[in-house]
ROVOTOR-401840 format. One record per residue (C-alpha): x, y, z. Coordinates in steps of 0.05 Angstrom, whole numbers, padded with zeros to 5 digits, always signed. Layout:
<pts>
XYZ/...
</pts>
This chain:
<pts>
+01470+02570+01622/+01416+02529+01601/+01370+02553+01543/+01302+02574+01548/+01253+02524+01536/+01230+02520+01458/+01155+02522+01480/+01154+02596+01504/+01137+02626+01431/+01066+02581+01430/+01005+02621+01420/+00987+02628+01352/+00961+02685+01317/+00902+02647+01297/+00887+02644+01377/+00909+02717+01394/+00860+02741+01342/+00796+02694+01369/+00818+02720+01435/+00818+02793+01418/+00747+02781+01384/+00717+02753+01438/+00738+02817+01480/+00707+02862+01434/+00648+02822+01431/+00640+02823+01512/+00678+02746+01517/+00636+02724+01581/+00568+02690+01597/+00530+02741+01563/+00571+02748+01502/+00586+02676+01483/+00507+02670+01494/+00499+02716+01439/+00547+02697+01395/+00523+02651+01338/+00542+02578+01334/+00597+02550+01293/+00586+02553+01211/+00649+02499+01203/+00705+02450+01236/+00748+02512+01230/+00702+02548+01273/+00686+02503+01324/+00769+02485+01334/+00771+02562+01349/+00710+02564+01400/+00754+02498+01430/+00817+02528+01439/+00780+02581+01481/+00768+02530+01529/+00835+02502+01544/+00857+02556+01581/+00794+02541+01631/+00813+02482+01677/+00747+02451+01692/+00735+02450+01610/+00803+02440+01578/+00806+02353+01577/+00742+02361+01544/+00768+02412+01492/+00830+02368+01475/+00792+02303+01460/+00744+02345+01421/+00794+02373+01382/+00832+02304+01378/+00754+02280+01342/+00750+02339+01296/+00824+02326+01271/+00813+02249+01260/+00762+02263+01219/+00796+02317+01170/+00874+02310+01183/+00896+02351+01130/+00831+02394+01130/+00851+02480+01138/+00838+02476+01202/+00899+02426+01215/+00954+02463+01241/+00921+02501+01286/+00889+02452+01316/+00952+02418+01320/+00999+02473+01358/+00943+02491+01407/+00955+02421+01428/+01025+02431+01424/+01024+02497+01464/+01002+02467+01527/+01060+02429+01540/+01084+02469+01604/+01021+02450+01639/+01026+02424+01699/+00964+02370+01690/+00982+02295+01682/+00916+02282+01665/+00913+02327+01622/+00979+02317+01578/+00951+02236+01580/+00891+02267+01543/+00927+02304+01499/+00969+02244+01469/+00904+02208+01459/+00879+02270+01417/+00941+02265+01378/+00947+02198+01380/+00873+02199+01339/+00904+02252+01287/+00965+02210+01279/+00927+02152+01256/+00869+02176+01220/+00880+02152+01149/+00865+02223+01098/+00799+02214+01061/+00806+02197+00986/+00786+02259+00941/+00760+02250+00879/+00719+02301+00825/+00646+02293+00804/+00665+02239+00755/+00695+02207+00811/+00775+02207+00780/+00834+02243+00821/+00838+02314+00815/+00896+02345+00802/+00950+02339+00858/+00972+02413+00849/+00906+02426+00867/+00890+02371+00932/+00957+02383+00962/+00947+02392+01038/+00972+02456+01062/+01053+02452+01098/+01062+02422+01173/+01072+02467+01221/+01160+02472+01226/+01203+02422+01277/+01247+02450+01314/+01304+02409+01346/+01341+02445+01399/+01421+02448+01382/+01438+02428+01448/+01393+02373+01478/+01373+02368+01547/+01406+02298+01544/+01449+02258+01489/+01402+02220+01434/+01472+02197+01406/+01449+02237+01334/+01488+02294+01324/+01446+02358+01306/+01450+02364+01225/+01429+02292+01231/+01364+02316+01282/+01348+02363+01239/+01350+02327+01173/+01302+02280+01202/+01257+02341+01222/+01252+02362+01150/+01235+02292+01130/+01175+02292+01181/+01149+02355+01170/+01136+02346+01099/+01060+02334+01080/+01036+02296+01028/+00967+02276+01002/+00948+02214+01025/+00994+02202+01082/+00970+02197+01158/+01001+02249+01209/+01038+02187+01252/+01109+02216+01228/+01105+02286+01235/+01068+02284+01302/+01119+02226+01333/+01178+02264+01318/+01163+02332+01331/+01148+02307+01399/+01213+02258+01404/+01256+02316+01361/+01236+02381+01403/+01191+02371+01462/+01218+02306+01487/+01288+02339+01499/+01270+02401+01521/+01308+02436+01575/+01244+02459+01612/+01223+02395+01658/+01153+02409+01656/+01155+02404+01584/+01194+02333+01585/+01144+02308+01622/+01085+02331+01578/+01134+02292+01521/+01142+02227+01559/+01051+02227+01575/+01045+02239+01502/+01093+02186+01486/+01058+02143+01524/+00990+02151+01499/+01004+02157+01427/+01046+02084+01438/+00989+02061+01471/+00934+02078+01426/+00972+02070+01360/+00997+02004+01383/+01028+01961+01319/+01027+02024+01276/+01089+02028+01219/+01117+02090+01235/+01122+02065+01307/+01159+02009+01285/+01202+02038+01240/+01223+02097+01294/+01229+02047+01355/+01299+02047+01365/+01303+02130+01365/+01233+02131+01410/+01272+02078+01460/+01328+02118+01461/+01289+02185+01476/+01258+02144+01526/+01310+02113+01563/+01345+02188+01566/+01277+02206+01605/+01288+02146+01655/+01344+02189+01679/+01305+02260+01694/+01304+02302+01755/+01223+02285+01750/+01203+02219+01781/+01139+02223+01746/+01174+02235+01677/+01212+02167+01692/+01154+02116+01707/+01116+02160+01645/+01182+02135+01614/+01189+02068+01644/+01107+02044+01623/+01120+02072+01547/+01181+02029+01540/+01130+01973+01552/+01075+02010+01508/+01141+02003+01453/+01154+01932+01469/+01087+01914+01459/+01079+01938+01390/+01134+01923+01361/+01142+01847+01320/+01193+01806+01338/+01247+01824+01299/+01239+01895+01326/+01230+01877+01391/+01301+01830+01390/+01332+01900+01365/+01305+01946+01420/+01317+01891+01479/+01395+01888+01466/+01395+01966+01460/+01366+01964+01519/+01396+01920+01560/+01465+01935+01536/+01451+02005+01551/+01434+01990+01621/+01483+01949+01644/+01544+02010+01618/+01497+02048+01657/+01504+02010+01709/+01577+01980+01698/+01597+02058+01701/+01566+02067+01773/+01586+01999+01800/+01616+02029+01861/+01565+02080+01869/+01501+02082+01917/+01457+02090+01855/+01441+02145+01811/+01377+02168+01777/+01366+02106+01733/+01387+02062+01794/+01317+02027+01794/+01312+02012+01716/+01387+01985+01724/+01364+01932+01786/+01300+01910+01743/+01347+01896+01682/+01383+01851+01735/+01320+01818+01752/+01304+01804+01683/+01373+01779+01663/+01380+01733+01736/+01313+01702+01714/+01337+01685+01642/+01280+01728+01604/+01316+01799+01599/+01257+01819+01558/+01214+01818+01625/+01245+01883+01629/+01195+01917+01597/+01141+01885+01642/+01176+01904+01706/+01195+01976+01692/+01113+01976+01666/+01094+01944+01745/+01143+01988+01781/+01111+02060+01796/+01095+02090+01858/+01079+02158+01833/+01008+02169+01869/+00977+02197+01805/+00969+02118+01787/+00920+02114+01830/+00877+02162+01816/+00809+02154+01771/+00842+02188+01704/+00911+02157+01715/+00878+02075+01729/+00874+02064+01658/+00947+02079+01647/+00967+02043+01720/+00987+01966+01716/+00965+01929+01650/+00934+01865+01683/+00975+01828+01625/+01038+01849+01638/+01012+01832+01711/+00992+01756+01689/+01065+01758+01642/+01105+01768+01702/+01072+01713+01751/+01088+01664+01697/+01156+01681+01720/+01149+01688+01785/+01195+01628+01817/+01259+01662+01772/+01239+01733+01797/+01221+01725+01865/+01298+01722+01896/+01330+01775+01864/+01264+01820+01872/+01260+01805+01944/+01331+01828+01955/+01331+01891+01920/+01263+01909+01973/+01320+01914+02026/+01364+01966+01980/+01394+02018+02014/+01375+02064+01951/+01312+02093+01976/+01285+02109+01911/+01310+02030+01878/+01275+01996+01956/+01216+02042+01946/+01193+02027+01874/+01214+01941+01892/+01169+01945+01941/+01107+01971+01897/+01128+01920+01843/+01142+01865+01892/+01071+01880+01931/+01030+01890+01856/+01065+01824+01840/+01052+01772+01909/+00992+01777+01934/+01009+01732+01999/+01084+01738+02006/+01090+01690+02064/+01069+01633+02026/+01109+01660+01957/+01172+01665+02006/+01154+01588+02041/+01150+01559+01974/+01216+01596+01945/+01253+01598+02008/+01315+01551+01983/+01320+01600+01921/+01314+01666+01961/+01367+01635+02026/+01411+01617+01968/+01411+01691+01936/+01418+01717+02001/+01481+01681+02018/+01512+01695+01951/+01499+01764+01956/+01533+01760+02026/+01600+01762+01990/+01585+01799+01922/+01630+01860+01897/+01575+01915+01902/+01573+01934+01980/+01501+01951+01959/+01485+01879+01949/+01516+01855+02016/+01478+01911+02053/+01419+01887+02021/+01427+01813+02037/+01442+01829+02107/+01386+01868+02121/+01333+01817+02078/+01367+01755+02127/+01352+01792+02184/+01278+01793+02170/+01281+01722+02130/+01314+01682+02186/+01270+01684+02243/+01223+01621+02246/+01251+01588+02202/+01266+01505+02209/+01320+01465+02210/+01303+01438+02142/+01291+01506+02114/+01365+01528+02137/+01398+01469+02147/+01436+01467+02067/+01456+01550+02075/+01477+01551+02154/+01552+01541+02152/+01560+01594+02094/+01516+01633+02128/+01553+01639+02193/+01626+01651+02148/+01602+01699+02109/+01565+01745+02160/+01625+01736+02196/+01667+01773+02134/+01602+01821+02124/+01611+01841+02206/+01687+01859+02177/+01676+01899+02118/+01703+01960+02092/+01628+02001+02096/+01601+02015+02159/+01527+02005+02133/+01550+01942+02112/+01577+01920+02185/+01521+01946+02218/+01470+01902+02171/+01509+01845+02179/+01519+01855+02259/+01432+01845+02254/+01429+01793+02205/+01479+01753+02251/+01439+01766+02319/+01375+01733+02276/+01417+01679+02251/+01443+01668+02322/+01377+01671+02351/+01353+01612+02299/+01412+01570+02319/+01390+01574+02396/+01322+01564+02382/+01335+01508+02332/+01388+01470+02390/+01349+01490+02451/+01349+01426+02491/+01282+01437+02526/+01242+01448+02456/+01272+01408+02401/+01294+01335+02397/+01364+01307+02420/+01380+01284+02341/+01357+01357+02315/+01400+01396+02369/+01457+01350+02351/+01454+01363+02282/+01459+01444+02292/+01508+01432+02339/+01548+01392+02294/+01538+01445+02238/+01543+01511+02287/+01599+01491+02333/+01665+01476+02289/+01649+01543+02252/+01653+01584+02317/+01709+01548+02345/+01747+01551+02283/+01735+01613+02243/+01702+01652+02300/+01746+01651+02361/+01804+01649+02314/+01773+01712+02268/+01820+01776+02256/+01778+01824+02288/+01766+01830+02353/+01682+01849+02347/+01672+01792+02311/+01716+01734+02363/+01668+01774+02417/+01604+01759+02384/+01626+01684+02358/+01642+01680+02438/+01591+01701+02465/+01540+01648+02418/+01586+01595+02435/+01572+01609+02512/+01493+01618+02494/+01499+01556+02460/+01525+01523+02510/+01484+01542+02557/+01416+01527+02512/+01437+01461+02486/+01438+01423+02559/+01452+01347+02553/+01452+01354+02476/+01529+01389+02484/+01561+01330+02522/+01582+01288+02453/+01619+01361+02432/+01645+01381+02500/+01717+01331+02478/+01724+01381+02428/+01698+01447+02454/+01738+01438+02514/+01808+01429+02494/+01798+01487+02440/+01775+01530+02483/+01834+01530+02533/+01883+01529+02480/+01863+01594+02452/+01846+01634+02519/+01915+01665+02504/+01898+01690+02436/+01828+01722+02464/+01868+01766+02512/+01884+01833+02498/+01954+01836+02469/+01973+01894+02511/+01962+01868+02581/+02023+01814+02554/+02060+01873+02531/+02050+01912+02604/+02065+01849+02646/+02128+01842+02610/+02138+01915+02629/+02106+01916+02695/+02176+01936+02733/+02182+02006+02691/+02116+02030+02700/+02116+02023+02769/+02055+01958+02772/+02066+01897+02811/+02077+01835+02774/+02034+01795+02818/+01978+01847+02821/+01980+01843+02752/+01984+01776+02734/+01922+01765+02795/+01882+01810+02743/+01895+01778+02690/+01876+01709+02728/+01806+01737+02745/+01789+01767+02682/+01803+01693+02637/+01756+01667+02705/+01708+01718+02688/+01710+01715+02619/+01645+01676+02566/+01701+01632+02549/+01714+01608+02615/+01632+01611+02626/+01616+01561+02567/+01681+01513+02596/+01639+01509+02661/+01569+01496+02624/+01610+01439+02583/+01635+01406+02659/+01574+01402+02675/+01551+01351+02620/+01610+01319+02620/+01613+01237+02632/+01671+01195+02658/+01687+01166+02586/+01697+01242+02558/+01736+01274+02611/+01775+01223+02616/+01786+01230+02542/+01805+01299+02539/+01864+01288+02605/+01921+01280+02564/+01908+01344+02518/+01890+01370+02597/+01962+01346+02621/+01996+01367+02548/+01970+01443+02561/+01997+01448+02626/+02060+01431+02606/+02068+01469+02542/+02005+01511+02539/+02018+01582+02508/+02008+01644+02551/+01985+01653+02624/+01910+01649+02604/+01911+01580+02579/+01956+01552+02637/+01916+01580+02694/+01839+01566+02649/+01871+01489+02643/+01895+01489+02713/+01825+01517+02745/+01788+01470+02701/+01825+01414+02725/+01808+01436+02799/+01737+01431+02784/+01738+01364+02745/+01772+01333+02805/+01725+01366+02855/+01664+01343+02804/+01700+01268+02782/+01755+01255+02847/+01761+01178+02832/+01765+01192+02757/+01832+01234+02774/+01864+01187+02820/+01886+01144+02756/+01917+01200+02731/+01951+01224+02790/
</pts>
């Protein structure tokens, strides 16, 4: 069962006392009109903490209480100020818990006045000791593993919470929110931890006790990257670049490799799997690491939110940090592959939160993606084939909408692999993946006809693709395993064909003969298997073998053999006669003999004085 949440005893006594006053006294308009004002700090901090409860007056309570306590942070007053900050951690107010860790984030660092007597020495420290801390309490069993076992936890709770003249709150305050609240069970209250992280990191930037505690606050951190919230992970995500950023080097070089390192197990765990809550944080550390600056990390996981509350006028000033903005675009050329790719994810939550980073980071992507295009065409094809079916989907699906447009030179290094390895991706294991790959190969198709289209483009240009195109279909396509993918390499070589015109007679001696040859091998296996059985299942042998005649007549194969007749000179057909005359006589299977023998028909009836030396 999981245990209640270690907030529900807030709600000091200090507070139910003002509160039962202010009954007796007629709380209200009338009464708080008649009450007298303030004497001291410790009264105003008690008229305050009547106000957080009241909505429209509560962010202006907390950063008036956040004043009073940077000015005396070990004054009476102190801890009760302190836990009525503390108590309003299951409030469900963003802006509000962003306020709060700027109030604490002000008593943290507020350095404790000097005291001294009339004669200006140091009193006696018995005497100017500030009163104790308010108690941390570490839950025994953590909503998620800090990897520090409980005596450990609470050791370093002890430490915190002890005061001493003279020394600022930044300890106490950082762990009792990384020690209890941070790792609460109650989700409302992790995400009150991870604004207050955030704030306090980001207004105590380059602080000591920040630096000293970094690895333990990245590790609290990272463990909110993973919650059921999404708003508790970009909290997360933009304080692990608060952390980054005020750190010194040597600090920094510790946290990155934690980081990274625990990422990629992360990651390494769920290799086969679709992508899990920290899927997104996992893909950026790619990013980083494929660009060769893992520490950009930091920057991206900062850039990557989507959480509406970002846009809003309280949550701007903790949105996109225009310098980790300008950071990034110094990397841009290195980034701009791998990010575009991981837009197409089939993760909706990893697609989602590339898309924000990849929109906050190009401002005209047509022009980023004209400029990178070799880079990004190269990813795409090496993704084709990587071992994470998440990747090939991906790829696929980017091609499709990368593809179309595109010129000759643009495509030209990338189009063999491009046609092999969608030709594997239409075979895979995942049907996602097929069905990505089936639509990245009808644009790549539909570039190749555009690109060889006799009627738009020059005779050398349509050559070229030709030359690139047509070996790759003949060879790996009509000869492919699977029977989906020899009907779709079929049926470009027919388009092909058909689009190219004039431009396909210097291919047609070697179209031609291949074609014929492997009619046989593009026929159903079972219609051999039932001729060859014809007499026990009662079908004629000639009806069966005429059917089998008109569906290789009928068939794209036969289709793209006519288109290549028809550009055909003297010098090539007379070229391709003996291979002709050789199939004939030892051609495989009744659809090559009768495709060869129907062919030659039509050459003779198209070329009769070409035949008669051959007769």
């Amino acid at each position: 069962a999981m245990p209640p949440s270690q907030e529900k005893e807030q709600k000091t006594a200090d507070t139910q006392q003002v509160e039962t006053d202010g009954k007796k006294n007629g709380e209200g308009a009338q009464g708080a009109a008649e009450r007298p004002p303030p004497a001291d700090k410790a009264a105003i901090v008690r008229e305050l903490k009547l106000l957080l409860p009241k909505e429209k007056t509560r962010e202006a309570a907390v950063e008036a209480i956040g004043q009073i306590l940077s000015g005396e942070p070990h004054a009476t007053f102190r801890n009760s100020a302190l836990e009525a900050l503390f108590a309003l951690a299951s409030t469900k107010d963003i802006a509000l818990h962003l306020k709060v860790g700027e109030a604490l984030a002000l008593a943290a660092v507020a350095e404790p006045a000097a005291v001294t007597d009339a004669s200006g020495a140091a009193p006696n420290q018995a005497t100017t000791a500030p009163p104790p801390l308010p108690q941390i309490k570490p839950p025994k069993d953590p909503a998620f593993s800090v990897d520090m076992p409980f005596a450990e936890r609470q050791a370093a709770a002890e430490k915190a919470g002890v005061a001493e003249a003279g020394l600022r709150l930044m300890s106490f305050v950082l762990h009792r929110v990384l020690l209890q609240y941070a790792v609460d069970w109650a989700p409302l209250v992790r995400q009150a931890a991870a604004a207050w992280l955030l704030s306090i990191l980001r207004k105590a930037q380059g602080a000591p006790e920040l630096r000293d505690a970094a690895v333990h606050v990245q590790r609290v951190l990272v463990g909110l990257l993973a919650d059921s919230q999404e708003l508790t992970q970009e909290l997360a995500a933009k304080g692990l670049s608060a952390l980054f950023d005020s750190c010194d080097e040597a600090t920094k070089s510790a946290i990155l490799q934690q980081l990274v390192r625990g990422l990629q197990s992360t990651r390494a765990a769920n290799a086969a799997a679709s992508g899990g809550d920290m899927a997104t944080y996992q893909e950026l550390s790619e990013i980083a690491a494929s660009a060769g600056q893992p520490q950009l990390v930091y920057k991206l996981m900062e850039c990557a939110t989507t959480s509406a509350v970002w846009n809003t006028r309280k949550g701007v000033a903790f949105a996109l940090a225009e310098q980790s903005q300008d950071h990034l675009k110094e990397h841009l050329p290195k980034l701009v592959p791998t990010l575009y790719r991981y837009t197409f994810d089939p993760n909706p939550k990893v697609s989602v939160a590339m898309r924000q980073l990849w929109t906050s980071l190009v401002s005209d992507p047509k022009k980023v993606l004209d400029e990178h295009f070799g880079a990004v065409l190269q990813h795409m094809c090496d993704g084709l084939i990587d071992r994470l079916w998440r990747a090939r989907e991906s790829s696929s699906l980017a091609l499709a909408e990368l593809l179309p447009g595109r010129s000759l030179i643009q495509v030209r290094p990338q189009l063999v692999d491009l046609h092999v390895r969608l030709m594997r991706a239409m075979d895979d294991v995942k049907e996602t993946v097929r069905n990505a790959a089936a639509t990245a190969w009808r644009a790549l198709c539909s570039t190749c006809l555009r690109l060889s289209d006799g009627a738009h483009v020059s005779e050398a240009a349509a050559a070229e693709v030709l030359a690139l195109v047509l070996p790759v279909l003949l060879e790996s396509g009509l000869g492919n395993a699977t029977e989906e993918v020899r009907r779709l390499c079929t049926k470009q070589l027919l388009k092909l064909c058909q689009v190219a015109g004039a431009h396909l007679a210097p291919f047609t001696t070697r179209i031609v003969p291949y074609l014929l040859e492997n009619l046989s091998g593009l026929e159903d296996p079972m219609l051999n298997y039932l001729q060859l059985q014809a007499a026990n299942v009662g079908v004629s042998e000639q009806a069966l073998e005429a059917a089998r005649v008109k569906a290789v007549r009928d068939s794209d194969c036969f289709s793209a053999l006519e288109q290549c007749l028809k550009v055909m000179d003297e010098t090539r057909a007379e070229a391709i006669l003996p291979q002709l005359s050789n199939l004939l006589v030892r051609g495989t299977g009744l659809p090559t003999r009768t495709a060869t023998a129907r062919f030659l028909m039509q050459l003779a009836q198209a070329q009769p004085i070409l035949l008669r030396k051959h007769a």
